[in-house]
C-alpha positions as CSV (number, residue, x, y, z in Angstrom):
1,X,0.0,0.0,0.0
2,X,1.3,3.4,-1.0
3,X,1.2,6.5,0.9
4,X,-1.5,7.8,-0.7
5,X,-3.8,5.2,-0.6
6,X,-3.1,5.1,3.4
7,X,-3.9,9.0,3.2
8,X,-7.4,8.3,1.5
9,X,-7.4,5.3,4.1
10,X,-7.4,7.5,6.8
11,X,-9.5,10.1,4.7
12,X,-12.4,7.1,4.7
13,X,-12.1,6.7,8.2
14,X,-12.2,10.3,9.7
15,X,-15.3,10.9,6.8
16,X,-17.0,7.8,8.3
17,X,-16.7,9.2,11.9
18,X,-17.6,12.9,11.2
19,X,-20.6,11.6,9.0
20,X,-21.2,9.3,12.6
21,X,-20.7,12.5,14.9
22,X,-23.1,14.4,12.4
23,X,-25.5,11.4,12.7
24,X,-25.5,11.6,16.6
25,X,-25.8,15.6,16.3
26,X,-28.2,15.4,13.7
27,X,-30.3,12.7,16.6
28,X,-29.7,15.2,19.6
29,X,-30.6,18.5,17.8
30,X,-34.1,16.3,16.8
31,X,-34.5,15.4,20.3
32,X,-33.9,19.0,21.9
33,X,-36.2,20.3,19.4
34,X,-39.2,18.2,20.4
35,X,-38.3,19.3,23.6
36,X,-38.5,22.8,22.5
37,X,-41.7,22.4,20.8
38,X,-43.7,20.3,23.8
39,X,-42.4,23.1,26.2
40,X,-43.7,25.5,23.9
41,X,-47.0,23.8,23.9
42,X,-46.8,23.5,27.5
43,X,-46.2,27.2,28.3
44,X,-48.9,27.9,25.1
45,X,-51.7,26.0,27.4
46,X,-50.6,27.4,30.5
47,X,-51.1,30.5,29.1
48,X,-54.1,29.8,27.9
49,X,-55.3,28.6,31.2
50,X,-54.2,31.4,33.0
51,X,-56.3,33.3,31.2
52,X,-59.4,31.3,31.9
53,X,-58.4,31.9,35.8
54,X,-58.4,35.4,35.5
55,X,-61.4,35.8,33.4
56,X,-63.2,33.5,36.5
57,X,-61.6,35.3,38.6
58,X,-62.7,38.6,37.2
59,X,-66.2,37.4,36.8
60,X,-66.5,36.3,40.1
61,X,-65.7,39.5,41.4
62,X,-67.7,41.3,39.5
63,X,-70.7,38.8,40.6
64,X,-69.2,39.0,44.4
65,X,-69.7,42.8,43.8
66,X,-73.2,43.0,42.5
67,X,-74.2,40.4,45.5
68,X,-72.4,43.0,48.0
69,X,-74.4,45.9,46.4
70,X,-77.9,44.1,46.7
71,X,-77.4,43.3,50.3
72,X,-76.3,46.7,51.4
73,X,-79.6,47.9,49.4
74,X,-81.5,45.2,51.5
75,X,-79.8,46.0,54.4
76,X,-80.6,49.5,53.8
77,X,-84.1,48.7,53.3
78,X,-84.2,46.6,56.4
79,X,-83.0,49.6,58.0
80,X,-85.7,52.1,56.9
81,X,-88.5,49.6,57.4
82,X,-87.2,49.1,61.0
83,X,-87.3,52.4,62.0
84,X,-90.7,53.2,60.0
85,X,-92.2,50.3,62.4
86,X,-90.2,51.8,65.7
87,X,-91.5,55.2,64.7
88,X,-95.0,53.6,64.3
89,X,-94.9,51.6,68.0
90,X,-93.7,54.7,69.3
91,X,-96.9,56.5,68.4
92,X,-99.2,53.6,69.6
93,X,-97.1,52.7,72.5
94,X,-99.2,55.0,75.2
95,X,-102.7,54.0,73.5
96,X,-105.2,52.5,75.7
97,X,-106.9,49.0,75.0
98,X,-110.0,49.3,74.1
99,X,-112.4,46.0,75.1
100,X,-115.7,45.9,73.8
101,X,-118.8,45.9,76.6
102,X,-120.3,42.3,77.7
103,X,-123.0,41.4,75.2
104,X,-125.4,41.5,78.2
105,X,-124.4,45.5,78.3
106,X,-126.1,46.6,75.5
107,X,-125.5,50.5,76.8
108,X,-123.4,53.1,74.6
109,X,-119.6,52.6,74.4
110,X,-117.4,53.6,77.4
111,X,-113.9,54.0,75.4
112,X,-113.6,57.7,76.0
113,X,-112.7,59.7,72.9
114,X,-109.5,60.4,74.1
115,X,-108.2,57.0,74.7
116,X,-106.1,56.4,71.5
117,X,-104.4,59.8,70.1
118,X,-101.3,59.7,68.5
119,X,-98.5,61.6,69.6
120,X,-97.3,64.2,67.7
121,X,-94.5,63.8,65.3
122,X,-91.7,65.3,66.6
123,X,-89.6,67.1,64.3
């Protein structure tokens, strides 16, 4: 064997690993990729998702608020009716009880005229 048939001997065999290496490079570079890319779909669908949660979230409080505002109007409500019916037992409070006359008394009425006035509003 010559010299230069060694050379291209040697030529063979460093082309055969390079195109090996390549082979193996060519493999990882495949495999990172799909990494890449289901990462990528992983982070697209988180994404995704956290935008459902703060849509929910954002309706919820808004729903949370509307529910807070009707109850303070009912509250409110509650309130005015309560002291409408306070106001109102506070002008019947010193009225007298009237009870009728025994069927057997078959006279006039004896409730005075004067037994049940309201009081005054005081203002």
């Amino acid at each position: 064997m010559c010299i230069r048939d060694r050379e291209i001997e040697e030529y063979r065999e460093k082309y055969s690993e390079l195109e090996n290496q390549l082979k193996q490079e060519k493999a990882n570079y495949e495999q990172l990729n799909e990494e890449l890319m289901k990462s990528v779909a992983d982070a697209d669908e988180l994404t995704s998702k956290n935008k459902q949660l703060e849509d929910t979230v954002a309706n919820v409080k808004a729903e949370s608020e509307k529910a807070i505002s009707s109850l303070q109007k009912a509250l409110e409500e509650l309130n005015n009716e309560k002291q409408s019916l306070e106001q109102t037992i506070e002008e019947y409070k010193d009225c007298l009880l009237y009870t009728s006359p025994s069927p057997r008394d078959l006279s006039t009425s004896r409730m005075p005229s004067s037994a049940c006035k309201k009081k005054k509003k005081k203002k």
